[in-house]
C-alpha positions as CSV (number, residue, x, y, z in Angstrom):
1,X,0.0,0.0,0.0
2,X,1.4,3.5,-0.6
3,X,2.8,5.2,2.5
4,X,1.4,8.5,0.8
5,X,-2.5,7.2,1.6
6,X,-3.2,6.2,5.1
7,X,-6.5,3.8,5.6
8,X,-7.5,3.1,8.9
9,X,-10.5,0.8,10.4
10,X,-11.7,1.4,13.5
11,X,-15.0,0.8,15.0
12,X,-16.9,0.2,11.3
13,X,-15.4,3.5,10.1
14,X,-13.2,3.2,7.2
15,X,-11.0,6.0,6.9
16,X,-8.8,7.2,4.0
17,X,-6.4,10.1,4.5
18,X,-4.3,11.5,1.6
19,X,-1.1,12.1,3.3
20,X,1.3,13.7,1.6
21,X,1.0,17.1,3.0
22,X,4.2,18.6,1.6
23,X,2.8,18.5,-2.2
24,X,-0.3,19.4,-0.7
25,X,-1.7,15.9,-1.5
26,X,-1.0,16.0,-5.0
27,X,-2.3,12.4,-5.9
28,X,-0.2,9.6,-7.5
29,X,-1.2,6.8,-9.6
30,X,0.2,4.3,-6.8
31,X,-2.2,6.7,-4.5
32,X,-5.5,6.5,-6.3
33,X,-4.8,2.3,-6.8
34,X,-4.2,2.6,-3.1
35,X,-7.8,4.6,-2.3
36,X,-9.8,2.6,-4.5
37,X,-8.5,-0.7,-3.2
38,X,-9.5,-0.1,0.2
39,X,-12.9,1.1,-1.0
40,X,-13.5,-2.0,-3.0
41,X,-12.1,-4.4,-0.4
42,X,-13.5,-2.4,2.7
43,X,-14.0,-5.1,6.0
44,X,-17.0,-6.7,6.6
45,X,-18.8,-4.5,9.0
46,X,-17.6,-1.4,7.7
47,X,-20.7,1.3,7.9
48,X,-19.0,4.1,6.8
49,X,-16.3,5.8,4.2
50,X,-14.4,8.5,5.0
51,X,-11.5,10.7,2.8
52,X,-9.6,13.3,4.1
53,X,-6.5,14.9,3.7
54,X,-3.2,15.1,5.6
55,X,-1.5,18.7,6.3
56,X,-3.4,21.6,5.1
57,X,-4.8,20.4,2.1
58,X,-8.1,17.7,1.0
59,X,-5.9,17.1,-2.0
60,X,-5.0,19.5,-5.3
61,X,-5.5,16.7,-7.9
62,X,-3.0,14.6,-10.0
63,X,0.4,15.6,-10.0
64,X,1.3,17.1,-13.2
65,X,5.5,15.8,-13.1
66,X,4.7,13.2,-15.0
67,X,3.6,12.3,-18.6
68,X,0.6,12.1,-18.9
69,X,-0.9,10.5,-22.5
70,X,-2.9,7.3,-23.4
71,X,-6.0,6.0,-21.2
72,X,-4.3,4.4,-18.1
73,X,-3.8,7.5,-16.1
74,X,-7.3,8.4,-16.8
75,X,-8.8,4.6,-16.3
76,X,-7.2,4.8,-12.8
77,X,-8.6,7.9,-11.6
78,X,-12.2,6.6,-12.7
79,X,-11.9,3.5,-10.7
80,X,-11.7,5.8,-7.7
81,X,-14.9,7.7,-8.5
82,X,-16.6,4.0,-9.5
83,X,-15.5,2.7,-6.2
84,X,-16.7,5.9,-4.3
85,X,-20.3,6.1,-6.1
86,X,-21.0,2.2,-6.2
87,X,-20.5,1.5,-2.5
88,X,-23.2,0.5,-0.8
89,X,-21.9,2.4,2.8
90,X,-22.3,6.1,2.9
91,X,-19.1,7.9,1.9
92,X,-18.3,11.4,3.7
93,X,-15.6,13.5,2.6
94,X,-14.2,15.5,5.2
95,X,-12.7,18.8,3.2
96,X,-10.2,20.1,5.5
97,X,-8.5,22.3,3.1
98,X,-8.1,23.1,-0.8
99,X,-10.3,20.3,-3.3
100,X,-8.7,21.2,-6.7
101,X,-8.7,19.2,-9.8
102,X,-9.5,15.6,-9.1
103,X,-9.0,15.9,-5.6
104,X,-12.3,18.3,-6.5
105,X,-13.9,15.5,-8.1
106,X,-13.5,13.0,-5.1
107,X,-14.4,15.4,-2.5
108,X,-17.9,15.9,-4.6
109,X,-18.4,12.5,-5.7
110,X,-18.8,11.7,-1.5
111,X,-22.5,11.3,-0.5
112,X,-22.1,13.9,1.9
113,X,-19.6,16.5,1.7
114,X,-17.8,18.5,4.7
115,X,-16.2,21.8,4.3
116,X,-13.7,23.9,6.6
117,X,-14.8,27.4,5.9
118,X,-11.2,28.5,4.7
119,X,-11.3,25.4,2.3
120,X,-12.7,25.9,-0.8
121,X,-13.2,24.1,-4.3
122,X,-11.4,24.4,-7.8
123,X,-12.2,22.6,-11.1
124,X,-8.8,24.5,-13.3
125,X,-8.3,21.9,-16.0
126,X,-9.0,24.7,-18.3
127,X,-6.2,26.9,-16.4
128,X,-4.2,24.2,-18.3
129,X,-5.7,23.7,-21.3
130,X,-7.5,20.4,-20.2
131,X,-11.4,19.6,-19.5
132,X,-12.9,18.7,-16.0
133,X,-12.7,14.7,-15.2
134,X,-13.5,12.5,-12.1
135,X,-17.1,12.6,-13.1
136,X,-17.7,16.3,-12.2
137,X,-18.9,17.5,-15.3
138,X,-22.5,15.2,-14.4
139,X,-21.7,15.8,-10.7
140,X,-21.4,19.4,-10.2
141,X,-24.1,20.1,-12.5
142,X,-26.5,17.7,-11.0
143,X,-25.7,19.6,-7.9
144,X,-25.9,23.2,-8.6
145,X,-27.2,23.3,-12.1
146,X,-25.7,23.7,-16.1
147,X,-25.2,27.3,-15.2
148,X,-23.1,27.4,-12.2
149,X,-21.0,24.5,-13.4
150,X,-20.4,25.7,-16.5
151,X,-18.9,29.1,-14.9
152,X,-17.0,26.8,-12.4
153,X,-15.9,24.8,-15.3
154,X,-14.9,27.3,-17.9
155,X,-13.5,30.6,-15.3
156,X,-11.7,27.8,-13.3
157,X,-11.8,30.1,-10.5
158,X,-11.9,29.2,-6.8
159,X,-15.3,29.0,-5.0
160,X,-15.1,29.4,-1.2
161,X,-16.6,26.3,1.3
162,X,-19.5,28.5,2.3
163,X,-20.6,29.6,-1.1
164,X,-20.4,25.6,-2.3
165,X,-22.8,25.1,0.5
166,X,-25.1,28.1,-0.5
167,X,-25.2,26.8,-3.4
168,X,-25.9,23.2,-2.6
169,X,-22.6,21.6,-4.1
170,X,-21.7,20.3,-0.6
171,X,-23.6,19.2,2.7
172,X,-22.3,22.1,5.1
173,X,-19.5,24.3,5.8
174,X,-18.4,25.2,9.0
175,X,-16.1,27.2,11.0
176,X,-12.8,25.6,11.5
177,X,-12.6,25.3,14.7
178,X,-15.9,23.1,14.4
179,X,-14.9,21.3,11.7
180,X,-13.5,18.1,13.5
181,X,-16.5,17.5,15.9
182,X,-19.0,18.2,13.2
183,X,-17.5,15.9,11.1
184,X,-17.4,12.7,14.2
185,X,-20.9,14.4,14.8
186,X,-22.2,13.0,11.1
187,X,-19.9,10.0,10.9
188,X,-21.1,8.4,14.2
189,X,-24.4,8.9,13.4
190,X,-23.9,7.2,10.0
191,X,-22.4,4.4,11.7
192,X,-24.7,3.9,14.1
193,X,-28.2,3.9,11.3
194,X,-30.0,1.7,9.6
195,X,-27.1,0.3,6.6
196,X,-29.5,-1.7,4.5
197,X,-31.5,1.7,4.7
198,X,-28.5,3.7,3.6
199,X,-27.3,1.4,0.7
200,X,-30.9,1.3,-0.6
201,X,-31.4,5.2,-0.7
202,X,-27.8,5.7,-1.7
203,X,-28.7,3.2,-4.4
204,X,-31.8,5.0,-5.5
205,X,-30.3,9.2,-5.4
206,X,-27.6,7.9,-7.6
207,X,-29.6,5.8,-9.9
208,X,-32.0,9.1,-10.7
209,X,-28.9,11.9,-10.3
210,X,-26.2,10.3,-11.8
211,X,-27.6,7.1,-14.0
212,X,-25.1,7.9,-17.0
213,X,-22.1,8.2,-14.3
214,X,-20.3,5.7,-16.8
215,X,-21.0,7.3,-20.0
216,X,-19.8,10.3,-18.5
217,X,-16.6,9.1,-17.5
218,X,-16.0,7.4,-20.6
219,X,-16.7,10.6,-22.5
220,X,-14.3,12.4,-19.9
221,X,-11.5,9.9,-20.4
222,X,-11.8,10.4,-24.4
223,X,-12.1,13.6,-24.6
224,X,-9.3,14.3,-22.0
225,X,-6.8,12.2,-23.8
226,X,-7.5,13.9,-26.7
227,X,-6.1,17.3,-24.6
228,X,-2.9,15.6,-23.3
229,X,-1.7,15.6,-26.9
230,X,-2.3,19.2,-27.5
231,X,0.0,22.1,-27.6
232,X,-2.1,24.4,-25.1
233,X,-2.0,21.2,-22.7
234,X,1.8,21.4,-23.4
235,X,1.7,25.1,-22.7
236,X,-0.2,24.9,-19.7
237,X,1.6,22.2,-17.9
238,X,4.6,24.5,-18.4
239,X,3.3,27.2,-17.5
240,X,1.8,25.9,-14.0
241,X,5.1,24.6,-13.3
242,X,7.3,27.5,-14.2
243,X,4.4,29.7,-12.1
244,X,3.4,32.1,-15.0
245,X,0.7,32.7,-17.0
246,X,-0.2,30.2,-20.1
247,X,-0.5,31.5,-23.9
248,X,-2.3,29.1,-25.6
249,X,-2.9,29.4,-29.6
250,X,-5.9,26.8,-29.3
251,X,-4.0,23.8,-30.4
Protein backbone atom coordinates (compact mmCIF):
# COMPACT_ATOMS: atom_id res chain seq x y z
CA UNK A 1 0.00 0.00 0.00
CA UNK A 2 1.39 3.49 -0.56
CA UNK A 3 2.83 5.17 2.46
CA UNK A 4 1.42 8.51 0.80
CA UNK A 5 -2.46 7.23 1.62
CA UNK A 6 -3.16 6.19 5.06
CA UNK A 7 -6.46 3.80 5.63
CA UNK A 8 -7.53 3.15 8.93
CA UNK A 9 -10.49 0.79 10.40
CA UNK A 10 -11.68 1.45 13.52
CA UNK A 11 -15.05 0.79 14.98
CA UNK A 12 -16.91 0.22 11.26
CA UNK A 13 -15.38 3.55 10.12
CA UNK A 14 -13.16 3.19 7.24
CA UNK A 15 -10.96 6.05 6.95
CA UNK A 16 -8.76 7.18 4.04
CA UNK A 17 -6.36 10.15 4.46
CA UNK A 18 -4.25 11.55 1.59
CA UNK A 19 -1.09 12.05 3.25
CA UNK A 20 1.30 13.65 1.59
CA UNK A 21 0.98 17.10 2.97
CA UNK A 22 4.20 18.62 1.60
CA UNK A 23 2.84 18.48 -2.21
CA UNK A 24 -0.35 19.36 -0.67
CA UNK A 25 -1.65 15.94 -1.47
CA UNK A 26 -0.99 16.04 -4.97
CA UNK A 27 -2.32 12.41 -5.90
CA UNK A 28 -0.21 9.62 -7.50
CA UNK A 29 -1.22 6.79 -9.61
CA UNK A 30 0.18 4.33 -6.76
CA UNK A 31 -2.20 6.65 -4.53
CA UNK A 32 -5.51 6.50 -6.25
CA UNK A 33 -4.79 2.32 -6.82
CA UNK A 34 -4.24 2.62 -3.13
CA UNK A 35 -7.84 4.61 -2.25
CA UNK A 36 -9.81 2.56 -4.47
CA UNK A 37 -8.53 -0.67 -3.15
CA UNK A 38 -9.49 -0.12 0.18
CA UNK A 39 -12.95 1.06 -1.01
CA UNK A 40 -13.54 -1.97 -3.00
CA UNK A 41 -12.15 -4.42 -0.43
CA UNK A 42 -13.53 -2.41 2.69
CA UNK A 43 -14.04 -5.09 5.95
CA UNK A 44 -16.98 -6.65 6.60
CA UNK A 45 -18.80 -4.54 8.98
CA UNK A 46 -17.62 -1.41 7.70
CA UNK A 47 -20.66 1.30 7.91
CA UNK A 48 -19.00 4.12 6.77
CA UNK A 49 -16.28 5.75 4.20
CA UNK A 50 -14.36 8.46 4.96
CA UNK A 51 -11.51 10.69 2.83
CA UNK A 52 -9.60 13.34 4.10
CA UNK A 53 -6.51 14.89 3.70
CA UNK A 54 -3.21 15.12 5.64
CA UNK A 55 -1.50 18.70 6.30
CA UNK A 56 -3.45 21.63 5.07
CA UNK A 57 -4.78 20.44 2.12
CA UNK A 58 -8.07 17.71 1.02
CA UNK A 59 -5.88 17.07 -1.98
CA UNK A 60 -5.00 19.52 -5.26
CA UNK A 61 -5.55 16.70 -7.88
CA UNK A 62 -3.04 14.62 -10.05
CA UNK A 63 0.42 15.57 -9.99
CA UNK A 64 1.27 17.07 -13.19
CA UNK A 65 5.53 15.79 -13.11
CA UNK A 66 4.74 13.20 -15.05
CA UNK A 67 3.62 12.30 -18.60
CA UNK A 68 0.60 12.13 -18.94
CA UNK A 69 -0.94 10.48 -22.54
CA UNK A 70 -2.89 7.34 -23.36
CA UNK A 71 -5.98 6.02 -21.18
CA UNK A 72 -4.28 4.45 -18.07
CA UNK A 73 -3.82 7.54 -16.09
CA UNK A 74 -7.25 8.41 -16.83
CA UNK A 75 -8.81 4.60 -16.27
CA UNK A 76 -7.15 4.82 -12.80
CA UNK A 77 -8.58 7.93 -11.61
CA UNK A 78 -12.21 6.57 -12.68
CA UNK A 79 -11.85 3.49 -10.71
CA UNK A 80 -11.71 5.83 -7.68
CA UNK A 81 -14.94 7.65 -8.55
CA UNK A 82 -16.64 4.04 -9.54
CA UNK A 83 -15.51 2.73 -6.16
CA UNK A 84 -16.70 5.90 -4.31
CA UNK A 85 -20.27 6.11 -6.08
CA UNK A 86 -20.96 2.21 -6.17
CA UNK A 87 -20.45 1.50 -2.45
CA UNK A 88 -23.20 0.49 -0.85
CA UNK A 89 -21.89 2.45 2.77
CA UNK A 90 -22.29 6.05 2.93
CA UNK A 91 -19.08 7.94 1.88
CA UNK A 92 -18.25 11.35 3.73
CA UNK A 93 -15.64 13.51 2.60
CA UNK A 94 -14.24 15.51 5.21
CA UNK A 95 -12.69 18.82 3.22
CA UNK A 96 -10.17 20.10 5.48
CA UNK A 97 -8.46 22.34 3.13
CA UNK A 98 -8.08 23.15 -0.79
CA UNK A 99 -10.28 20.28 -3.27
CA UNK A 100 -8.74 21.25 -6.70
CA UNK A 101 -8.68 19.19 -9.80
CA UNK A 102 -9.51 15.60 -9.11
CA UNK A 103 -8.99 15.87 -5.57
CA UNK A 104 -12.28 18.35 -6.54
CA UNK A 105 -13.91 15.49 -8.09
CA UNK A 106 -13.47 12.98 -5.08
CA UNK A 107 -14.44 15.35 -2.50
CA UNK A 108 -17.88 15.86 -4.64
CA UNK A 109 -18.38 12.53 -5.70
CA UNK A 110 -18.79 11.68 -1.50
CA UNK A 111 -22.52 11.28 -0.48
CA UNK A 112 -22.12 13.87 1.93
CA UNK A 113 -19.60 16.54 1.70
CA UNK A 114 -17.83 18.51 4.69
CA UNK A 115 -16.18 21.76 4.31
CA UNK A 116 -13.71 23.95 6.56
CA UNK A 117 -14.76 27.44 5.89
CA UNK A 118 -11.18 28.54 4.72
CA UNK A 119 -11.35 25.36 2.34
CA UNK A 120 -12.72 25.88 -0.82
CA UNK A 121 -13.18 24.10 -4.27
CA UNK A 122 -11.36 24.38 -7.76
CA UNK A 123 -12.24 22.60 -11.09
CA UNK A 124 -8.83 24.46 -13.33
CA UNK A 125 -8.31 21.93 -15.97
CA UNK A 126 -9.04 24.73 -18.35
CA UNK A 127 -6.23 26.92 -16.42
CA UNK A 128 -4.18 24.16 -18.34
CA UNK A 129 -5.74 23.69 -21.26
CA UNK A 130 -7.47 20.35 -20.20
CA UNK A 131 -11.36 19.61 -19.46
CA UNK A 132 -12.93 18.73 -16.01
CA UNK A 133 -12.66 14.74 -15.17
CA UNK A 134 -13.54 12.54 -12.11
CA UNK A 135 -17.14 12.61 -13.13
CA UNK A 136 -17.72 16.33 -12.23
CA UNK A 137 -18.91 17.55 -15.30
CA UNK A 138 -22.47 15.22 -14.41
CA UNK A 139 -21.66 15.81 -10.68
CA UNK A 140 -21.44 19.39 -10.19
CA UNK A 141 -24.14 20.15 -12.47
CA UNK A 142 -26.54 17.73 -11.03
CA UNK A 143 -25.74 19.59 -7.91
CA UNK A 144 -25.87 23.17 -8.56
CA UNK A 145 -27.17 23.29 -12.09
CA UNK A 146 -25.69 23.67 -16.06
CA UNK A 147 -25.17 27.33 -15.18
CA UNK A 148 -23.12 27.45 -12.19
CA UNK A 149 -20.96 24.48 -13.37
CA UNK A 150 -20.44 25.68 -16.49
CA UNK A 151 -18.93 29.07 -14.92
CA UNK A 152 -17.02 26.85 -12.44
CA UNK A 153 -15.87 24.75 -15.30
CA UNK A 154 -14.89 27.29 -17.88
CA UNK A 155 -13.53 30.56 -15.29
CA UNK A 156 -11.70 27.79 -13.35
CA UNK A 157 -11.77 30.12 -10.48
CA UNK A 158 -11.90 29.20 -6.85
CA UNK A 159 -15.28 28.97 -4.96
CA UNK A 160 -15.14 29.35 -1.22
CA UNK A 161 -16.59 26.28 1.29
CA UNK A 162 -19.49 28.50 2.27
CA UNK A 163 -20.61 29.57 -1.14
CA UNK A 164 -20.41 25.55 -2.29
CA UNK A 165 -22.78 25.13 0.49
CA UNK A 166 -25.09 28.08 -0.54
CA UNK A 167 -25.25 26.83 -3.42
CA UNK A 168 -25.87 23.16 -2.62
CA UNK A 169 -22.57 21.56 -4.12
CA UNK A 170 -21.69 20.34 -0.65
CA UNK A 171 -23.59 19.17 2.67
CA UNK A 172 -22.27 22.07 5.15
CA UNK A 173 -19.49 24.31 5.85
CA UNK A 174 -18.35 25.23 9.03
CA UNK A 175 -16.08 27.23 11.04
CA UNK A 176 -12.81 25.64 11.46
CA UNK A 177 -12.59 25.27 14.69
CA UNK A 178 -15.90 23.15 14.41
CA UNK A 179 -14.87 21.26 11.70
CA UNK A 180 -13.50 18.11 13.53
CA UNK A 181 -16.51 17.50 15.91
CA UNK A 182 -19.04 18.18 13.18
CA UNK A 183 -17.55 15.91 11.10
CA UNK A 184 -17.36 12.75 14.17
CA UNK A 185 -20.91 14.36 14.77
CA UNK A 186 -22.16 12.98 11.08
CA UNK A 187 -19.94 10.00 10.85
CA UNK A 188 -21.11 8.40 14.17
CA UNK A 189 -24.41 8.95 13.36
CA UNK A 190 -23.86 7.17 10.00
CA UNK A 191 -22.43 4.44 11.66
CA UNK A 192 -24.68 3.86 14.06
CA UNK A 193 -28.23 3.90 11.27
CA UNK A 194 -30.01 1.73 9.58
CA UNK A 195 -27.15 0.26 6.60
CA UNK A 196 -29.54 -1.69 4.49
CA UNK A 197 -31.53 1.69 4.66
CA UNK A 198 -28.55 3.69 3.57
CA UNK A 199 -27.29 1.41 0.70
CA UNK A 200 -30.87 1.31 -0.63
CA UNK A 201 -31.36 5.17 -0.67
CA UNK A 202 -27.81 5.69 -1.69
CA UNK A 203 -28.67 3.23 -4.37
CA UNK A 204 -31.79 5.00 -5.55
CA UNK A 205 -30.34 9.20 -5.44
CA UNK A 206 -27.60 7.87 -7.60
CA UNK A 207 -29.57 5.82 -9.93
CA UNK A 208 -32.03 9.11 -10.66
CA UNK A 209 -28.88 11.92 -10.29
CA UNK A 210 -26.16 10.28 -11.83
CA UNK A 211 -27.56 7.15 -14.05
CA UNK A 212 -25.12 7.95 -17.01
CA UNK A 213 -22.12 8.22 -14.32
CA UNK A 214 -20.34 5.67 -16.78
CA UNK A 215 -21.01 7.26 -19.95
CA UNK A 216 -19.81 10.32 -18.52
CA UNK A 217 -16.65 9.14 -17.54
CA UNK A 218 -16.03 7.38 -20.59
CA UNK A 219 -16.73 10.57 -22.50
CA UNK A 220 -14.34 12.42 -19.92
CA UNK A 221 -11.47 9.89 -20.38
CA UNK A 222 -11.85 10.40 -24.42
CA UNK A 223 -12.12 13.64 -24.56
CA UNK A 224 -9.27 14.25 -21.98
CA UNK A 225 -6.76 12.21 -23.76
CA UNK A 226 -7.54 13.91 -26.72
CA UNK A 227 -6.14 17.29 -24.58
CA UNK A 228 -2.93 15.58 -23.27
CA UNK A 229 -1.69 15.56 -26.91
CA UNK A 230 -2.32 19.20 -27.46
CA UNK A 231 0.02 22.11 -27.61
CA UNK A 232 -2.06 24.36 -25.13
CA UNK A 233 -1.98 21.23 -22.66
CA UNK A 234 1.84 21.40 -23.42
CA UNK A 235 1.66 25.07 -22.75
CA UNK A 236 -0.21 24.91 -19.73
CA UNK A 237 1.62 22.23 -17.93
CA UNK A 238 4.57 24.46 -18.42
CA UNK A 239 3.32 27.18 -17.54
CA UNK A 240 1.78 25.86 -14.01
CA UNK A 241 5.12 24.60 -13.35
CA UNK A 242 7.31 27.54 -14.24
CA UNK A 243 4.43 29.69 -12.10
CA UNK A 244 3.44 32.07 -15.05
CA UNK A 245 0.69 32.66 -17.02
CA UNK A 246 -0.15 30.22 -20.07
CA UNK A 247 -0.50 31.51 -23.85
CA UNK A 248 -2.31 29.09 -25.60
CA UNK A 249 -2.91 29.45 -29.58
CA UNK A 250 -5.88 26.81 -29.32
CA UNK A 251 -4.03 23.81 -30.35
Amino acid sequence: MSESVLIEDAGGVLTITWNDPERLNGMSGDMLDAASDAVECAPAGTRVIVFTGAGRAFSTGARLGGELKGTEPMDVANRLIRAVTSSPVPVVAAVNGPAAGFGCSVALAADITIAKQSAYFLLPFTNIGLMPDGGSTAVVAASIGRARASAMALLGERLPADEAARTGLIHTAVPDEEFDATVEDIVSRLAAGAAKSYRATKEAITAATLGHLDEVLDRERDLQVELFGTTDFAEGATAFMHKRAPKFVGA
